[in-house]
C-alpha positions in Angstrom: 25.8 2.6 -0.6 29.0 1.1 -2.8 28.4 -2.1 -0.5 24.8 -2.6 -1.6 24.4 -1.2 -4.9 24.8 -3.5 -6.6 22.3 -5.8 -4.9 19.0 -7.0 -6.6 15.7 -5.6 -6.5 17.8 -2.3 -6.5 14.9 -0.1 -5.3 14.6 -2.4 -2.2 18.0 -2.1 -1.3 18.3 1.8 -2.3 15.3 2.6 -0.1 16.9 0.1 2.9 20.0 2.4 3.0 18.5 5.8 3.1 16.5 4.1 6.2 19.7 3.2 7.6 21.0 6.5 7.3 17.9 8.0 9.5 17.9 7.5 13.4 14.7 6.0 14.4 14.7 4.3 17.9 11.6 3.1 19.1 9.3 6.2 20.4 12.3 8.7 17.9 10.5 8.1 14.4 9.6 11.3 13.8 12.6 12.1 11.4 12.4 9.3 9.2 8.5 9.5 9.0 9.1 13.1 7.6 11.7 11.9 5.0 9.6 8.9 4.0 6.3 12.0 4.2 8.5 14.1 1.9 9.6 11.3 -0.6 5.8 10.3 -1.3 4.2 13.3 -1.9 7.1 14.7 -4.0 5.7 11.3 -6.1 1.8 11.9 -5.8 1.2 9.7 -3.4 -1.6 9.8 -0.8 0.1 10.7 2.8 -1.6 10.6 5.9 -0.9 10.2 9.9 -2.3 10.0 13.1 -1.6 11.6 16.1 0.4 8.8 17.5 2.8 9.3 14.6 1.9 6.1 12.7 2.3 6.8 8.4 -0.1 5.3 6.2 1.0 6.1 2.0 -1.7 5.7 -0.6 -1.2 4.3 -4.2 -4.1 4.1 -7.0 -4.4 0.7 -8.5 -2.8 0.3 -12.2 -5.0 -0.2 -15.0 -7.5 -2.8 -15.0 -6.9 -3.8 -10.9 -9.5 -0.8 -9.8 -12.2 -3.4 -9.4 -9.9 -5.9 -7.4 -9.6 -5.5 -3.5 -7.1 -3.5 -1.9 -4.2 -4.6 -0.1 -2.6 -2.9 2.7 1.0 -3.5 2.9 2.3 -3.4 6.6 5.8 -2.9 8.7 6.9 -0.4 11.2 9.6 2.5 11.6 11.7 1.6 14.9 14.0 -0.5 15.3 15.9 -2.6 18.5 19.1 -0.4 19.3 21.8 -2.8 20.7 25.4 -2.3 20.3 28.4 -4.0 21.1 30.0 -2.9 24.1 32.7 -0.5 23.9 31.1 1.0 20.4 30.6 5.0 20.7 28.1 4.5 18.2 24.9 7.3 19.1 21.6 5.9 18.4 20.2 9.0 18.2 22.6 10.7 16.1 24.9 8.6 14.2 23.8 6.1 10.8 23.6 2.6 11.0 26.6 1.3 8.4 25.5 -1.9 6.4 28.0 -3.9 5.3 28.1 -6.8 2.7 29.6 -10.0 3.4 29.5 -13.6 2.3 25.5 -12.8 0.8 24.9 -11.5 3.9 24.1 -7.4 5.4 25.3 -6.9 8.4 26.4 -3.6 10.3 29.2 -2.2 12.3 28.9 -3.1 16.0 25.2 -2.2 16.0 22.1 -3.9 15.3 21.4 -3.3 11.4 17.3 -2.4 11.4 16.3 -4.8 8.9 13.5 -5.9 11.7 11.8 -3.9 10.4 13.3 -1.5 7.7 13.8 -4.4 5.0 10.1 -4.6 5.2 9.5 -0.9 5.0 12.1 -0.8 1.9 10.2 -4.0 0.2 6.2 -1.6 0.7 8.3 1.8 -0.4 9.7 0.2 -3.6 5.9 -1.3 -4.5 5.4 2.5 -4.3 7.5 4.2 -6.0 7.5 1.2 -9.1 5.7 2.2 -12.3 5.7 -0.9 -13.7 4.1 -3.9 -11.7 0.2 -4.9 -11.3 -1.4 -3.9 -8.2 -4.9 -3.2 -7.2 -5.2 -0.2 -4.6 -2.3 -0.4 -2.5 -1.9 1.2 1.3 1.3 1.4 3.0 0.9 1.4 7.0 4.0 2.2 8.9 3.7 2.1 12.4 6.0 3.2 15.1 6.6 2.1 18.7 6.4 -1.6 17.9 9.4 -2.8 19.3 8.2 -0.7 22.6 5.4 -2.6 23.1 3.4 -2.0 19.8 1.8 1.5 20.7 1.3 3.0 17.4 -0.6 -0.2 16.6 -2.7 -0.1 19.4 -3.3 3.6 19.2 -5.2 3.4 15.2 -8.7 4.1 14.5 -10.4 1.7 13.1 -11.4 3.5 10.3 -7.5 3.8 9.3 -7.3 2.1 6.2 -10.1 0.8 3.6 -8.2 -2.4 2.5 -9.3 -5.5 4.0 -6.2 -8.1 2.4 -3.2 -7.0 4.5 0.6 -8.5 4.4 2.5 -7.9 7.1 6.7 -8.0 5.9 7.9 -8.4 9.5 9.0 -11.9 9.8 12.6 -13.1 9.6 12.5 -17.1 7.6 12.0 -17.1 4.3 10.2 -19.9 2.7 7.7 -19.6 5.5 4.4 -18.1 5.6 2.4 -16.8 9.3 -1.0 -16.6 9.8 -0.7 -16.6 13.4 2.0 -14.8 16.2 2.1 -14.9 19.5 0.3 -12.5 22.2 2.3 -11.0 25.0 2.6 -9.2 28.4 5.1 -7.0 30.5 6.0 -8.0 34.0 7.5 -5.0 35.9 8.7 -4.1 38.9 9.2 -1.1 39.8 9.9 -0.5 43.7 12.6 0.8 46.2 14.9 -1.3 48.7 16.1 -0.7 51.9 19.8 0.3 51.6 23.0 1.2 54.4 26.3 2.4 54.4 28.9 0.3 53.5 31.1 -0.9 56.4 34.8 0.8 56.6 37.7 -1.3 55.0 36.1 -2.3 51.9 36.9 -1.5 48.0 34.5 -0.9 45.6 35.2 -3.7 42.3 33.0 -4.1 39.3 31.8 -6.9 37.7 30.9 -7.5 33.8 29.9 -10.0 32.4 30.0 -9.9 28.4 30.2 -12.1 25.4 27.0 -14.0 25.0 25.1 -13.7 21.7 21.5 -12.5 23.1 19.2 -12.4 20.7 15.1 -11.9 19.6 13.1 -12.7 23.1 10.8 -14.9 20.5 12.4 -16.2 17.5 15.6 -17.0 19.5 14.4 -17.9 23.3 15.0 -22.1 22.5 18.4 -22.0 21.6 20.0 -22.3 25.0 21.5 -18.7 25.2 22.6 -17.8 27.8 20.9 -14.6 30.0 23.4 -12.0 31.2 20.6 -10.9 34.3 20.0 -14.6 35.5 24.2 -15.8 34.7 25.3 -12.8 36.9 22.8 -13.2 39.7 23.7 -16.7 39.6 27.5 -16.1 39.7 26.6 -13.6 42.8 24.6 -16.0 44.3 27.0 -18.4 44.6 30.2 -16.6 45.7 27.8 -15.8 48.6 26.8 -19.2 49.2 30.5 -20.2 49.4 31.4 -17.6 52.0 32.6 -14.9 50.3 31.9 -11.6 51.7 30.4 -8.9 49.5 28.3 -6.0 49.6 26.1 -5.2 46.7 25.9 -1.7 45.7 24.2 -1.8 41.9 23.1 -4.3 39.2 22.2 -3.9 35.8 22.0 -5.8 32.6 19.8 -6.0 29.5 18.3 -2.4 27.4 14.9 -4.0 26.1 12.4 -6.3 27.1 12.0 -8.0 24.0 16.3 -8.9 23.4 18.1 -11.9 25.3 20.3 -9.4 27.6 24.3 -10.0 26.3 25.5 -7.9 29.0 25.1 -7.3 33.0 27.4 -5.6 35.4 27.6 -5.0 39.0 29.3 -3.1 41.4 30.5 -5.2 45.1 31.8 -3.4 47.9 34.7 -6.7 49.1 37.3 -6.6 51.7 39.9 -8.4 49.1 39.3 -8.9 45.8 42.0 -11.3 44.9 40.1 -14.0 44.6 37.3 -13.3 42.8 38.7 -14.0 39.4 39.6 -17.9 40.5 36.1 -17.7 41.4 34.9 -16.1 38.3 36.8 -18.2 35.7 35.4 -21.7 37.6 31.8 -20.3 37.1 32.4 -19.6 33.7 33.9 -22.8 32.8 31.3 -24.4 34.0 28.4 -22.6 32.0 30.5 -22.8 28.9 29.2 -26.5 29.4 25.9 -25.8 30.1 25.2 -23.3 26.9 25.3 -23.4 23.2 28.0 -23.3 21.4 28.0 -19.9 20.5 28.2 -18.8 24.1 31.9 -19.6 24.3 33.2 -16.4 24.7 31.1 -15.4 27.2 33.4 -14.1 30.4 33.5 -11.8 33.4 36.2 -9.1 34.0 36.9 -7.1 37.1 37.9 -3.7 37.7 38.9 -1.9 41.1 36.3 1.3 41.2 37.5 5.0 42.2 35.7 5.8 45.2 35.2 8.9 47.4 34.0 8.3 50.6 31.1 5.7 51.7 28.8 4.3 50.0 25.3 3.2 50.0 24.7 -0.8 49.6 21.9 -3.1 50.0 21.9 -5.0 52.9 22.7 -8.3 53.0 19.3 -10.3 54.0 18.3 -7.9 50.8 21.1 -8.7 48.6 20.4 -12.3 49.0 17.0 -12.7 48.4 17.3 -10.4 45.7 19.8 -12.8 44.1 17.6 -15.5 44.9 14.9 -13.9 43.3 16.1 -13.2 40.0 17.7 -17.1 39.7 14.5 -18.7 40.4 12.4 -16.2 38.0 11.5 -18.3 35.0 13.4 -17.9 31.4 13.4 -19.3 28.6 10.3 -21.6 26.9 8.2 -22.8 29.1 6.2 -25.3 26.9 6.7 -26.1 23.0 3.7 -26.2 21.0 1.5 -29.7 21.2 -0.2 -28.7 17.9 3.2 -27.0 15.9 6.0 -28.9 16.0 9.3 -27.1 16.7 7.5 -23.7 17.7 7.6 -22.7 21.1 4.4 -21.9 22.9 5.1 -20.4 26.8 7.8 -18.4 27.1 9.4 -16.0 29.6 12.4 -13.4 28.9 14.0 -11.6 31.4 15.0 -8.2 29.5 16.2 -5.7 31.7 17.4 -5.6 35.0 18.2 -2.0 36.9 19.2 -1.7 40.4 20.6 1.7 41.3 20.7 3.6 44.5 18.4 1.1 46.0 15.8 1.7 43.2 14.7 -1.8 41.5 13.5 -2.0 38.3 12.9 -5.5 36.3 10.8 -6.1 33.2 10.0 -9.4 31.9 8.3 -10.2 28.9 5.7 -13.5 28.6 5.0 -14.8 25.4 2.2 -17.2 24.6 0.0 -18.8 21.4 -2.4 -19.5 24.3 -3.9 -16.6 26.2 -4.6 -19.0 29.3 -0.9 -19.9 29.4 0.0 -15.8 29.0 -2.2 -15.6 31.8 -1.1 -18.6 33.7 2.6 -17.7 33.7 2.4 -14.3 34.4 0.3 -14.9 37.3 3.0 -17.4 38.7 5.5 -14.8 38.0 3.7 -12.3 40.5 3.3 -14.6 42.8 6.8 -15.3 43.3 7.7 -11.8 43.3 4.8 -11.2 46.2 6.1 -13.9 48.4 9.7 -12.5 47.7 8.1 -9.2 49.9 8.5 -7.2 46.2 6.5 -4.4 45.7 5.5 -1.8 42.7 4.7 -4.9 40.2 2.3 -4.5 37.7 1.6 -6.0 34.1 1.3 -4.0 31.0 2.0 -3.6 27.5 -1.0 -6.5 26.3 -0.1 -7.7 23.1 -3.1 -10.2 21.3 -2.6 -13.6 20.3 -3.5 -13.9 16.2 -5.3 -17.1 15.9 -5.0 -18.7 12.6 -7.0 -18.7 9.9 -6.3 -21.9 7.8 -9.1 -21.0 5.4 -7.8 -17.6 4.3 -7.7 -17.2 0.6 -4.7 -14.4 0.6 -3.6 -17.8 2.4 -4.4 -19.7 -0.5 -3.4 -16.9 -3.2 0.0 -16.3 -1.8 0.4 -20.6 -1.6 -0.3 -20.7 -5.3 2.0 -17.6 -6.5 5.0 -19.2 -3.8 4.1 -23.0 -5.5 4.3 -21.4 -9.4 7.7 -19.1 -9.0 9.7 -21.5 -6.8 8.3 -24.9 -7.9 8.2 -25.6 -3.9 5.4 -25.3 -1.0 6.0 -22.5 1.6 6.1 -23.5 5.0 2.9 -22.4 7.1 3.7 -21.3 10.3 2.6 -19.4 13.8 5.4 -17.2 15.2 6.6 -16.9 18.9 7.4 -13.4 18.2 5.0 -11.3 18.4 3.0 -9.3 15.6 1.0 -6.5 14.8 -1.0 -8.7 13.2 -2.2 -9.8 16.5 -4.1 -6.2 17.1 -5.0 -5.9 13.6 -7.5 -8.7 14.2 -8.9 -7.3 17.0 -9.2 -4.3 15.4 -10.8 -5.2 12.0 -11.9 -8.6 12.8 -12.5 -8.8 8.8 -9.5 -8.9 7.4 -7.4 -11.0 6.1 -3.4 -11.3 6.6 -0.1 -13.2 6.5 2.8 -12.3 7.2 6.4 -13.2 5.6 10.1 -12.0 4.5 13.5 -12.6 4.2 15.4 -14.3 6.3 17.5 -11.9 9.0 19.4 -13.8 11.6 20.5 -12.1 15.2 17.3 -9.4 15.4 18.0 -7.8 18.5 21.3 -8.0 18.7 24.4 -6.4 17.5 25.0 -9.3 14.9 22.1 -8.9 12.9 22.1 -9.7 9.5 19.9 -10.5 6.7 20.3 -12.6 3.9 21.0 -11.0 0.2 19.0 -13.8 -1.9 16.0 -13.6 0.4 15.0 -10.4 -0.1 15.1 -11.1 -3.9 12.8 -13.9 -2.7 10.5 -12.0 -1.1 10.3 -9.4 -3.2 8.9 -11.9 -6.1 6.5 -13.0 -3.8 4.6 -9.8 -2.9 5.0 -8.5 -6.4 3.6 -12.1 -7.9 0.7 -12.0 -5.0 -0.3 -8.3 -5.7 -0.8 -9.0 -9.7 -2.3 -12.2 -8.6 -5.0 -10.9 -6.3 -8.4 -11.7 -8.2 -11.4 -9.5 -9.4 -14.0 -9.0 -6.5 -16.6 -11.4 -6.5 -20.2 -10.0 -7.5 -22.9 -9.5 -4.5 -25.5 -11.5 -4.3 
């Protein structure tokens, strides 16, 4: 905490560390939903969960805000676990370290949890401060989001009373959401035909490391490279040019909703001496093709121990299995003809398994447009189908939120932004996905936007988010919360 404690609001960043200190992988929050259980109703606070595990805390409005609306605050518990590689770091197990640096958090070799937990930290500080205007305040916590959003989709609809909700799960400040994208999974899941590897050959594996990855929707226009479709591509061509390979495994990527940084694969060759000539050319040549911050990117070789023969795919497989997995889609499909500069289509390629002839890919499309989710997806199955792919199904539906520019929390939270930071906020849709999405399918009623500080590299081992934001932010919700006007008598 020496690092941060110094850091303003103090609470915020107090109640970020002890989250940092809890494990809480997506579908693994029931440890820090007890502590979080504990710390509230050791303060009076209302506590309540459901039986997916989702934590909604209760606070009374202060004096003269009982007759104004409540406001539900909203983030969730998990977080993306991505590390670099190499780090022994246990997910389950060991605390995420934050470091300071430059005005920036950051952690060691991990991703640091601020998607989500700054947002958590920002609700549990309105909580626990005795000294700010509020009307009647409920905190809803969900877990599973970065799953696929299951504790969301698994509330009642009776789960809170509050009909004004802020979501604190968005990563630019000065910019304020009232719409996110909706999403689907495309999986396959399916077996291979596989034989024994011919006599004479070594086993070598291939990794390919050093790309940034990234968020699958805040980050999929900036030309990053995918560690899946880069080493199919590699493989592809190598086999194209004649060289004689077997392919035993492939596997890259941990989440459908992060830019895979990593993918390896083991080749059964007959010499292997010329695979690193090969290997640097290929790389030159994308170092052209990507961003800038793809220029470490490389691929390494390493003779495998072996006993005995070993099973491989055979090579009419391995090929259009490589051919497969270039031609998938990635990346943005379409920008936005309404938003400037937001992407509308997407498709992310997030993880790749292929393991004693067992196949398993998940892809993740991202759309403002439910047609276009629809559209690509489709396409997507199509080509798989034509490929001869079985076991492929679509799952994890996540909602489009459509806009609503006539929202007054809209309007409030314009106001209270114009009036502390002389300046308009930027309002925005998101490519990323939100809970906000099945919030409006599930209370059609309410009212919601979404902001926070800004945290660079979600997904990824190099996430970080910006000290002065959070400060930011925090002014924000405290100035719209005192702001939020009387009810309006019934006619």
């Amino acid at each position: 905490m020496s690092d941060l404690s110094s850091l303003r609001p103090s609470a915020v960043w107090r109640h970020f560390f002890n989250l940092c200190r809890i494990p809480r992988a997506s579908g693994q929050e029931a440890a820090v939903s007890d502590a979080l259980s504990k710390w509230a109703s050791e303060r009076g606070l209302r506590v309540r969960s459901d039986s997916r595990g989702n934590l909604i805390l209760g606070k009374a409005a202060t004096k003269g805000y009982e007759n104004r609306p409540g406001v539900v605050l909203q983030g969730h518990l998990d977080m993306v676990c991505q590390k670099h590689g190499g780090s022994q770091h246990d997910f389950a197990r060991d605390p995420i370290c934050p470091v300071l640096s430059d005005g920036w958090v950051t952690a060691h070799d991990t991703t640091l949890g601020a998607d989500n937990g700054i947002g958590v930290a920002l609700a549990l500080a309105v909580l626990e401060a005795d000294d700010l205007a509020h009307p009647a305040l409920e905190v809803l916590l969900t877990v599973d989001e970065e799953a696929g959003m299951h504790g969301a989709l698994a509330l009642e609809r009776d789960a809170v009373k509050g009909r004004l909700l802020i979501n604190l799960d968005t990563e630019e400040w000065g910019e304020i959401y009232i719409g996110c994208a909706g999403s689907v999974d495309v999986v396959v899941d399916t077996s291979l035909p596989m034989e024994t590897a011919p006599a004479g050959l070594q086993a070598v594996g291939l990794r390919l490391t050093g790309l940034t990855g990234g968020h699958s929707g805040i980050d999929i226009h900036r030309r990053r490279g995918n560690a899946v479709k880069l080493l199919a591509q590699f493989l592809k061509e190598l086999a194209e040019r004649g060289f004689d390979f077997r392919l035993a495994s492939m596997r890259g990527g941990t989440a459908h909703n992060a830019i895979p940084r990593e993918a390896e694969a083991i080749l059964w060759v007959e010499d292997a001496s010329c695979l690193r000539a090969e290997a640097e050319g290929f790389v030159a040549g994308q170092r052209s093709q990507l961003n800038d911050e793809e220029s470490g990117v490389r691929i390494d070789f390493e003779l495998v121990p072996t006993q005995g023969a070993a099973n491989v795919l055979t090579g009419e497989v391995a090929h259009e299995i490589l051919t497969l997995l270039c031609d998938l889609p990635y990346g943005v499909r379409k920008m936005s003809e309404r938003i400037p500069g937001v992407v509308e289509t997407s498709n992310n390629i997030g993880e790749l398994r292929l393991e004693e002839g067992r196949l398993y890919v998940n892809m993740m499309v991202r759309s403002l447009d439910e047609h276009s989710i629809h559209t690509l997806s489709d396409e997507i199955v199509a080509r798989l189908a034509a490929s001869g792919i079985e076991g492929i199904h679509i799952t994890g539906a996540g909602p489009v939120w459509h806009p609503n520019p006539e929202s007054k929390l809209l309007a409030l939270a314009r106001d209270v932004y114009r009036q502390t930071f002389d300046s308009e906020a930027n309002i925005q849709m998101i490519h990323a996905g939100l809970e906000c999405g099945i919030f409006g399918w599930l209370w059609p009623d309410m009212d919601m936007i979404s902001f926070g500080p800004t945290i660079h590299g979600a997904h990824a081992p190099n996430e970080r988010v910006e000290v002065a934001s959070v400060e930011h932010a925090w002014q924000l919700l405290v100035g719209i919360l005192a702001a939020i006007p009387g009810r309006e008598p019934e006619s």
